[in-house]
PDBQT receptor file of N, H, CA, C and O in Angstrom, charges set to zero:
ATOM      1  N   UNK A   1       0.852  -1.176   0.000  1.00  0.00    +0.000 N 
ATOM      2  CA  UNK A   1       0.000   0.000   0.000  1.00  0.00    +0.000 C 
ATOM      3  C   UNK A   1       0.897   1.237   0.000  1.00  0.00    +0.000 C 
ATOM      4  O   UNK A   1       1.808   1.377   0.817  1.00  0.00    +0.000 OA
ATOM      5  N   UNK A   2       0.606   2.124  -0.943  1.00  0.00    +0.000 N 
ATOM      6  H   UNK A   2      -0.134   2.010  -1.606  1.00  0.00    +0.000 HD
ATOM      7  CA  UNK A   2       1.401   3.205  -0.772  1.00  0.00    +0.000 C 
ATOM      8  C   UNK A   2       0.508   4.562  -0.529  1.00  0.00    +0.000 C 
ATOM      9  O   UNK A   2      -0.564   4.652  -1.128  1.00  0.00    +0.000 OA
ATOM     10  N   UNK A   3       0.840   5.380   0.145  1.00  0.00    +0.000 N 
ATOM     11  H   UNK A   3       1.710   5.307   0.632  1.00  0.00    +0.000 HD
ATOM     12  CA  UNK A   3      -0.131   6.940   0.438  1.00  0.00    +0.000 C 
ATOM     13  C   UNK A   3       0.538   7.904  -0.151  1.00  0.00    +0.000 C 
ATOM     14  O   UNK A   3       1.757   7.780  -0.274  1.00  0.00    +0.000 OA
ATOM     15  N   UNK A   4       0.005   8.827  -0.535  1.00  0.00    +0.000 N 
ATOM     16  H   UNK A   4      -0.985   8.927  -0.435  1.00  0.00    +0.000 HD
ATOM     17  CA  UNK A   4       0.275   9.876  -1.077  1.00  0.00    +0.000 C 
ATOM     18  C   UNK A   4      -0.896  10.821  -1.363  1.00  0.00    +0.000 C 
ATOM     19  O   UNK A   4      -1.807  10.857  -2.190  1.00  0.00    +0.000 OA
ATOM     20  N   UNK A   5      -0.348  11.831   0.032  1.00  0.00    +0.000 N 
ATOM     21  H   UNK A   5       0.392  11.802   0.704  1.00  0.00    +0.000 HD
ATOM     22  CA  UNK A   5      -0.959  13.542  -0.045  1.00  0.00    +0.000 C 
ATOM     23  C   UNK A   5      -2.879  12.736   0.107  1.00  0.00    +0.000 C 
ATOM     24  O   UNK A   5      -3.916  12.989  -0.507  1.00  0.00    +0.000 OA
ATOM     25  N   UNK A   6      -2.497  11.602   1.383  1.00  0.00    +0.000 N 
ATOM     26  H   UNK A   6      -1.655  11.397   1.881  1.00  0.00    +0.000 HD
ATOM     27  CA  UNK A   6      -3.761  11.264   1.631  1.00  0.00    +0.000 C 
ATOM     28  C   UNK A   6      -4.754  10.420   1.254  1.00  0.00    +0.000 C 
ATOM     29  O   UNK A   6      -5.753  10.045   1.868  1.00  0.00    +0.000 OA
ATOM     30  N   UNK A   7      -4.281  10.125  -0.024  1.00  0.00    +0.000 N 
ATOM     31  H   UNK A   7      -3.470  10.430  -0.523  1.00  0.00    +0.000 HD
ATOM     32  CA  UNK A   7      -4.782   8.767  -1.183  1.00  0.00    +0.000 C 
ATOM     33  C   UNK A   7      -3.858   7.836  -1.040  1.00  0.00    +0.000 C 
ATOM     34  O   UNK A   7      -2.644   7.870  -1.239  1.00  0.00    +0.000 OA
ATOM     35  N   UNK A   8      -4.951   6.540  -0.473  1.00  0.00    +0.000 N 
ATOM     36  H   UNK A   8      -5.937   6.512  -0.311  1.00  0.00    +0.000 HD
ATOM     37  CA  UNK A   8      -4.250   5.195  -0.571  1.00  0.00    +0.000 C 
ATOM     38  C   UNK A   8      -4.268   4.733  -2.077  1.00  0.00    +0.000 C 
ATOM     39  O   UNK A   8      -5.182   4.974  -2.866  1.00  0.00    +0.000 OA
ATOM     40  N   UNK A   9      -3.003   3.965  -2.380  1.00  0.00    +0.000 N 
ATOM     41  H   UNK A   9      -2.261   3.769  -1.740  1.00  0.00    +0.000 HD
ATOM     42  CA  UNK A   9      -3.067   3.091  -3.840  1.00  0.00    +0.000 C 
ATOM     43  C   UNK A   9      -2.652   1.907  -3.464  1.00  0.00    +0.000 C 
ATOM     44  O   UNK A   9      -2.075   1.739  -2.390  1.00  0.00    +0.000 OA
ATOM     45  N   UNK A  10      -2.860   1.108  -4.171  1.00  0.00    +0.000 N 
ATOM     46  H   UNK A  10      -3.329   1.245  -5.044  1.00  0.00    +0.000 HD
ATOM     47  CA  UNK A  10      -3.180  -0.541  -4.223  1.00  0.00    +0.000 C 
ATOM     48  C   UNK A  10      -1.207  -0.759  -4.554  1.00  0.00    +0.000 C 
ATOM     49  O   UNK A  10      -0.462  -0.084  -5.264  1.00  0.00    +0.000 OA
ATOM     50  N   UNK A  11      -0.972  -1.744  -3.854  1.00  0.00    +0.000 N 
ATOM     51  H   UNK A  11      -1.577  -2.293  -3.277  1.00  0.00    +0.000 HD
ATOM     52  CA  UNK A  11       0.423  -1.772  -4.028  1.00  0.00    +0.000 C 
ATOM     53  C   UNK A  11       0.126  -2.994  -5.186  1.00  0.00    +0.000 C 
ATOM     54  O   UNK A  11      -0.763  -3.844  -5.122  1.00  0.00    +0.000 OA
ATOM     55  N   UNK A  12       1.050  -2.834  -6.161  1.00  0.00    +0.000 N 
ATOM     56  H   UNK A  12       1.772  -2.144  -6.213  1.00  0.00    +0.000 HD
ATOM     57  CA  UNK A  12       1.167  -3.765  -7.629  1.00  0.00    +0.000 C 
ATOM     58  C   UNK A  12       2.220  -4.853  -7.003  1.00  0.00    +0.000 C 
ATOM     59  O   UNK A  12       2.020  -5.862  -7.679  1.00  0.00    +0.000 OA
ATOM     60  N   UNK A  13       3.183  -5.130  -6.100  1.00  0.00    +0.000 N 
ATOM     61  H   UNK A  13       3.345  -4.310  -5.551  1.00  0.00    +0.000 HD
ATOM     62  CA  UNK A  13       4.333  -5.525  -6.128  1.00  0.00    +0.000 C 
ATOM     63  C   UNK A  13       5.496  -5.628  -7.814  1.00  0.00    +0.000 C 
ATOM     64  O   UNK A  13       5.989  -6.448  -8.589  1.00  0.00    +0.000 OA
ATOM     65  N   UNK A  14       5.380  -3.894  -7.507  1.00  0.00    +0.000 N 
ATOM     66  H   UNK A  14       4.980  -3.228  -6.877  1.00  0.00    +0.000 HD
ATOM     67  CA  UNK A  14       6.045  -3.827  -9.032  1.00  0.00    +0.000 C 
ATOM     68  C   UNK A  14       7.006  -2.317  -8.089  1.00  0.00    +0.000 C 
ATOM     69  O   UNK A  14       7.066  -2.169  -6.868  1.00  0.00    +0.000 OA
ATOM     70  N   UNK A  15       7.646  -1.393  -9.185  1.00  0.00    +0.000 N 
ATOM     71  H   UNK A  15       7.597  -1.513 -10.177  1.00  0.00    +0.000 HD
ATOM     72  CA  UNK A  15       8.103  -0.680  -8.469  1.00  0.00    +0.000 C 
ATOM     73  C   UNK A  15       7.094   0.588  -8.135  1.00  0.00    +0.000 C 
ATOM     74  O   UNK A  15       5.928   0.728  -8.506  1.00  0.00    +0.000 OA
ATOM     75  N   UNK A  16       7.914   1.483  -7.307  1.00  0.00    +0.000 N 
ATOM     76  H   UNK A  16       8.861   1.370  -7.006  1.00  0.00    +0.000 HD
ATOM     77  CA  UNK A  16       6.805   2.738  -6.646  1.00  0.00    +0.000 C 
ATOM     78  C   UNK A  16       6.227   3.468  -8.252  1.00  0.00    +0.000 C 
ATOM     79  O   UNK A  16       5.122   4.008  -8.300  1.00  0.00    +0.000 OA
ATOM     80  N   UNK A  17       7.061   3.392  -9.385  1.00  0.00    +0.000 N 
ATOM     81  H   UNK A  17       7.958   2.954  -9.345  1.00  0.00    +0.000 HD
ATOM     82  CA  UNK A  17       6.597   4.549 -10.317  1.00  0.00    +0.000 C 
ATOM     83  C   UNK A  17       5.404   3.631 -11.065  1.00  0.00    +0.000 C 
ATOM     84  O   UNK A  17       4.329   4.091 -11.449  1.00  0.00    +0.000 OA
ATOM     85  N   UNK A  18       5.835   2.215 -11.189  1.00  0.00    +0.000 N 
ATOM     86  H   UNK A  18       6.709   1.841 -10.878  1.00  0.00    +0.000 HD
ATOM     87  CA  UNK A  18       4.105   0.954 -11.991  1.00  0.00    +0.000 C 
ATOM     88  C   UNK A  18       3.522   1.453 -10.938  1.00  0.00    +0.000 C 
ATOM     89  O   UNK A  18       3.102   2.596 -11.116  1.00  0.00    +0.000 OA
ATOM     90  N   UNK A  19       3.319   0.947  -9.764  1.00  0.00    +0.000 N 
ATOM     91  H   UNK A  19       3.659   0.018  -9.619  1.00  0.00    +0.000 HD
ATOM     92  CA  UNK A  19       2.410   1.176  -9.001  1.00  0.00    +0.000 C 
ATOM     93  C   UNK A  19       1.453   2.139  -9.145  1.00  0.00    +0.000 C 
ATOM     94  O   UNK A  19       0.246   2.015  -9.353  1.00  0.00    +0.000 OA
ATOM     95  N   UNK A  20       2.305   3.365  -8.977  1.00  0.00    +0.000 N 
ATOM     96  H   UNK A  20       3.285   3.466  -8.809  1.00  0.00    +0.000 HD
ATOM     97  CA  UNK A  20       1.272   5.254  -9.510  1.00  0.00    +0.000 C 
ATOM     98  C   UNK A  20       0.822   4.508 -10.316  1.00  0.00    +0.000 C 
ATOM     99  O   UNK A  20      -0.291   3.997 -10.189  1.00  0.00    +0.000 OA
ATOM    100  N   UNK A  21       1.653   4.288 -11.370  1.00  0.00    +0.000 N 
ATOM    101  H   UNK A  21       2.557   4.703 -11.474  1.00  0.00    +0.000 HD
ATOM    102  CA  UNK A  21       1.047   4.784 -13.260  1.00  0.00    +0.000 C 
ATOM    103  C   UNK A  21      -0.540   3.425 -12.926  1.00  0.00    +0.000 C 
ATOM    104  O   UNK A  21      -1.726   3.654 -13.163  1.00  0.00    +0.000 OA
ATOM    105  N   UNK A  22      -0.048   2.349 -12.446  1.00  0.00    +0.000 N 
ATOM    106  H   UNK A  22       0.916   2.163 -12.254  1.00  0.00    +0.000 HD
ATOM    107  CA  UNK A  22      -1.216   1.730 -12.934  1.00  0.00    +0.000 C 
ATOM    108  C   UNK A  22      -2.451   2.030 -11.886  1.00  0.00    +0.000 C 
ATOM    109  O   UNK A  22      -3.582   1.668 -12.207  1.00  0.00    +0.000 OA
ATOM    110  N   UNK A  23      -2.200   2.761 -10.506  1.00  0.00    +0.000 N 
ATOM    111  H   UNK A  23      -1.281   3.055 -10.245  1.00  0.00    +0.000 HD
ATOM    112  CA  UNK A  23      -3.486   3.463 -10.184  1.00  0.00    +0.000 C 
ATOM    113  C   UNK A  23      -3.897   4.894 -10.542  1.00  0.00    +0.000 C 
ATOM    114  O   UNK A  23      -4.425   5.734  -9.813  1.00  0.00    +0.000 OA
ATOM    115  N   UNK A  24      -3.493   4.995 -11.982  1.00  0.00    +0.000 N 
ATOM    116  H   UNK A  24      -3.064   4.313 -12.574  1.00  0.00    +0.000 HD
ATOM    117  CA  UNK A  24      -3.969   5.809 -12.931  1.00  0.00    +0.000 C 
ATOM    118  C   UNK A  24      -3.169   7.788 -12.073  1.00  0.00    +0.000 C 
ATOM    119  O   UNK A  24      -3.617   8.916 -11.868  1.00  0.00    +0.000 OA
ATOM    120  N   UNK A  25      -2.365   7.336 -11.959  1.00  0.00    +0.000 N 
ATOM    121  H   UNK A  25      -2.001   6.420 -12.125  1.00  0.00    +0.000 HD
ATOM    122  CA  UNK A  25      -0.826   8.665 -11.332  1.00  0.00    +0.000 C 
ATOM    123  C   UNK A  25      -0.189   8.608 -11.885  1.00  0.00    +0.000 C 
ATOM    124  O   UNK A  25       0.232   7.564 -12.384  1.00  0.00    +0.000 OA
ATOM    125  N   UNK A  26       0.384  10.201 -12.167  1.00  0.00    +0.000 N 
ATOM    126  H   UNK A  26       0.042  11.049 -11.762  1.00  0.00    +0.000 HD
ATOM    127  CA  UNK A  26       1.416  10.060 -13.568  1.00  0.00    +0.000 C 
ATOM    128  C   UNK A  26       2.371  10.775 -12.612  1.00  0.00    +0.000 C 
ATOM    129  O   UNK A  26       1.941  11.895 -12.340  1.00  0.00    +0.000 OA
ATOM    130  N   UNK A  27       3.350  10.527 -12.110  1.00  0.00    +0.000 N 
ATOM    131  H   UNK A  27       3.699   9.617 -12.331  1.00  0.00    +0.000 HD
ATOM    132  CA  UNK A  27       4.170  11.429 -11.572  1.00  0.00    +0.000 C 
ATOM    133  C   UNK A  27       5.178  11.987 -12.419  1.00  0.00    +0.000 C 
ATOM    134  O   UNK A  27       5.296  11.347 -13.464  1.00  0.00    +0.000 OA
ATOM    135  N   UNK A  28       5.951  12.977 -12.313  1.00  0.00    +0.000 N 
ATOM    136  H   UNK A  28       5.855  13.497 -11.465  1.00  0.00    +0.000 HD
ATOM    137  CA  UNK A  28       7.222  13.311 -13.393  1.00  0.00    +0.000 C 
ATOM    138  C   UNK A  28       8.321  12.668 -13.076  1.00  0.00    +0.000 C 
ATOM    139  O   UNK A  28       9.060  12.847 -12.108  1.00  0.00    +0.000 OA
ATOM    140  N   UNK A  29       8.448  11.410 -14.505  1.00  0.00    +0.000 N 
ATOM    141  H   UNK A  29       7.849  11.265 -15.292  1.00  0.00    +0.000 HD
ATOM    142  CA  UNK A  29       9.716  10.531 -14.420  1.00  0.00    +0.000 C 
ATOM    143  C   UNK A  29      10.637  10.827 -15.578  1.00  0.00    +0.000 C 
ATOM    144  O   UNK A  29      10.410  11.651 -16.464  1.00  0.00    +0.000 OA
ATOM    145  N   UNK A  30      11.836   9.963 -15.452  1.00  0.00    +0.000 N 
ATOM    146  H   UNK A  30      12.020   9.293 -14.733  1.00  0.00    +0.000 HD
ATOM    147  CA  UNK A  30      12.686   9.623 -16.701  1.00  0.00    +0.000 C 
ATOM    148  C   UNK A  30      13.154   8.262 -16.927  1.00  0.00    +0.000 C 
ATOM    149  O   UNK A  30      13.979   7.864 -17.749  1.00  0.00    +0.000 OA
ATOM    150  N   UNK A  31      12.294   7.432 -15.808  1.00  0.00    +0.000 N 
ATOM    151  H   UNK A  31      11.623   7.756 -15.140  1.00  0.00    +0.000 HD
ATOM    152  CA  UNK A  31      12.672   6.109 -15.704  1.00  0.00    +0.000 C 
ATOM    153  C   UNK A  31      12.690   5.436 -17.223  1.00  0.00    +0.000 C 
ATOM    154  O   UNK A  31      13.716   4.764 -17.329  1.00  0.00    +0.000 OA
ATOM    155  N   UNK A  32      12.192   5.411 -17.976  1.00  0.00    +0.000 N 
ATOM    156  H   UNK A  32      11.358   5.957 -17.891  1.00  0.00    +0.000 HD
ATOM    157  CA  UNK A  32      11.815   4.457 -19.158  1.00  0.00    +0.000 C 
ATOM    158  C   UNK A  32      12.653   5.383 -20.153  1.00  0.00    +0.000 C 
ATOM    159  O   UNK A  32      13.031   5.077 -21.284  1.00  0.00    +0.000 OA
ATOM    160  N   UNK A  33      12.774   6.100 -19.748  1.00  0.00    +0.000 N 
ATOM    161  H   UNK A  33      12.467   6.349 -18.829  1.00  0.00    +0.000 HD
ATOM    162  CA  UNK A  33      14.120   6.815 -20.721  1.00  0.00    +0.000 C 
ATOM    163  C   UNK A  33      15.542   6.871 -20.573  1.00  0.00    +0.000 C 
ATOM    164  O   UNK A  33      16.298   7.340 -21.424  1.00  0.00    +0.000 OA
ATOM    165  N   UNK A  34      15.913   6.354 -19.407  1.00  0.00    +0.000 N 
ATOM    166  H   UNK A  34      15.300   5.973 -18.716  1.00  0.00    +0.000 HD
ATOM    167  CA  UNK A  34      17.234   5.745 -19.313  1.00  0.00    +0.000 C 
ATOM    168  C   UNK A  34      17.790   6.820 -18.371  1.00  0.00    +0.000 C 
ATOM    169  O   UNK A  34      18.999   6.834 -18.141  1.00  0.00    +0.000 OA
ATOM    170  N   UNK A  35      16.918   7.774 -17.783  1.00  0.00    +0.000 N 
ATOM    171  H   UNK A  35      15.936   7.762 -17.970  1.00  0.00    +0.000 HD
ATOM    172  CA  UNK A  35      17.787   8.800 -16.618  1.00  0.00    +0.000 C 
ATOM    173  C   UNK A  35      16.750   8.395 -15.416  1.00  0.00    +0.000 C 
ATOM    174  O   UNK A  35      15.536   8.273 -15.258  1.00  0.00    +0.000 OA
ATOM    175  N   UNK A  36      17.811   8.277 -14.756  1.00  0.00    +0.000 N 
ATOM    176  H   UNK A  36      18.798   8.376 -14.885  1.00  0.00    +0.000 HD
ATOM    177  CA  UNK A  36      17.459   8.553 -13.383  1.00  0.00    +0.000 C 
ATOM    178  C   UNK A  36      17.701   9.322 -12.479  1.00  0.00    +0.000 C 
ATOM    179  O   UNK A  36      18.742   9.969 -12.372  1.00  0.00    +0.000 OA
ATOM    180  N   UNK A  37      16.103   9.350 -11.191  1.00  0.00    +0.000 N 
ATOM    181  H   UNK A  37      15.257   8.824 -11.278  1.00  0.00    +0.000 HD
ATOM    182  CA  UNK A  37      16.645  10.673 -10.216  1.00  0.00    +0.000 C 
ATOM    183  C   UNK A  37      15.835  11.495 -10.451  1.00  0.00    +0.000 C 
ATOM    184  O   UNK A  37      15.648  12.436  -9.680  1.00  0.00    +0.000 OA
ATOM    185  N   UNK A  38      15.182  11.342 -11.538  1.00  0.00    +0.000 N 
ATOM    186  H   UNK A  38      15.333  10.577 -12.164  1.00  0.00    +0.000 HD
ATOM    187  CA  UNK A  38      14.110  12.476 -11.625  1.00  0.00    +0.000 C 
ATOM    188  C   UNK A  38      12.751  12.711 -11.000  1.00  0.00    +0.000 C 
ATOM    189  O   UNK A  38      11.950  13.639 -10.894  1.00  0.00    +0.000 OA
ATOM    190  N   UNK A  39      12.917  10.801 -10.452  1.00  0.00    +0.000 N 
ATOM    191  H   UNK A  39      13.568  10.047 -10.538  1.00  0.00    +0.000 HD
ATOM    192  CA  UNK A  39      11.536  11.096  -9.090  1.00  0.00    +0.000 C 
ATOM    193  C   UNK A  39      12.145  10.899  -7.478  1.00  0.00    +0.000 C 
ATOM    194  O   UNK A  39      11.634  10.369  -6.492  1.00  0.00    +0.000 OA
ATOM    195  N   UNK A  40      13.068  11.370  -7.623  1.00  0.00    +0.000 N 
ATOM    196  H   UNK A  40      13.483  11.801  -8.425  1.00  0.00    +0.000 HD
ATOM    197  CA  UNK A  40      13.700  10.822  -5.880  1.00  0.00    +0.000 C 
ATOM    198  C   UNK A  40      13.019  11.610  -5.129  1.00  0.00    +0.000 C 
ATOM    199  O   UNK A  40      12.668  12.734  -5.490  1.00  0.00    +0.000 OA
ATOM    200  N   UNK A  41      12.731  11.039  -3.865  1.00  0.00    +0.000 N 
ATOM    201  H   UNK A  41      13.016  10.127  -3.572  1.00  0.00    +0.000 HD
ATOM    202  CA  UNK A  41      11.904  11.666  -3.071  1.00  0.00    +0.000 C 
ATOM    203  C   UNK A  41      12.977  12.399  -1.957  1.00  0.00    +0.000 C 
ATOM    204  O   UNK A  41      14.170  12.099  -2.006  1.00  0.00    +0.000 OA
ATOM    205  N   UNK A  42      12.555  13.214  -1.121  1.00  0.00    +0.000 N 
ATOM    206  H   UNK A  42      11.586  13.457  -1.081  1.00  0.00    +0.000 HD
ATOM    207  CA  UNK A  42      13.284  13.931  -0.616  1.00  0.00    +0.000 C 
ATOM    208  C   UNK A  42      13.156  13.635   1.293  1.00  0.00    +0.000 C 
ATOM    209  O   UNK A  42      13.851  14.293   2.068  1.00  0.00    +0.000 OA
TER     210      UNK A  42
């Protein structure tokens, strides 16, 4: 299960960025483009 800003999402056992995308969250990545770091959390 992951939360975010109060909304639970269904954990995929995939990584944190499948997870968003497939409970329909697009966060700003570069994963599938070969950079990383562009979603590190702080």
């Amino acid at each position: 299960m992951i939360s975010v800003s109060g909304q639970v999402y269904n954990d995929t056992n995939g990584t944190l960025l499948q997870t968003l995308e497939l409970n329909s969250v697009a966060p700003t990545s570069n994963c599938k483009s070969g950079f990383c770091g562009a979603c590190r959390i702080k």
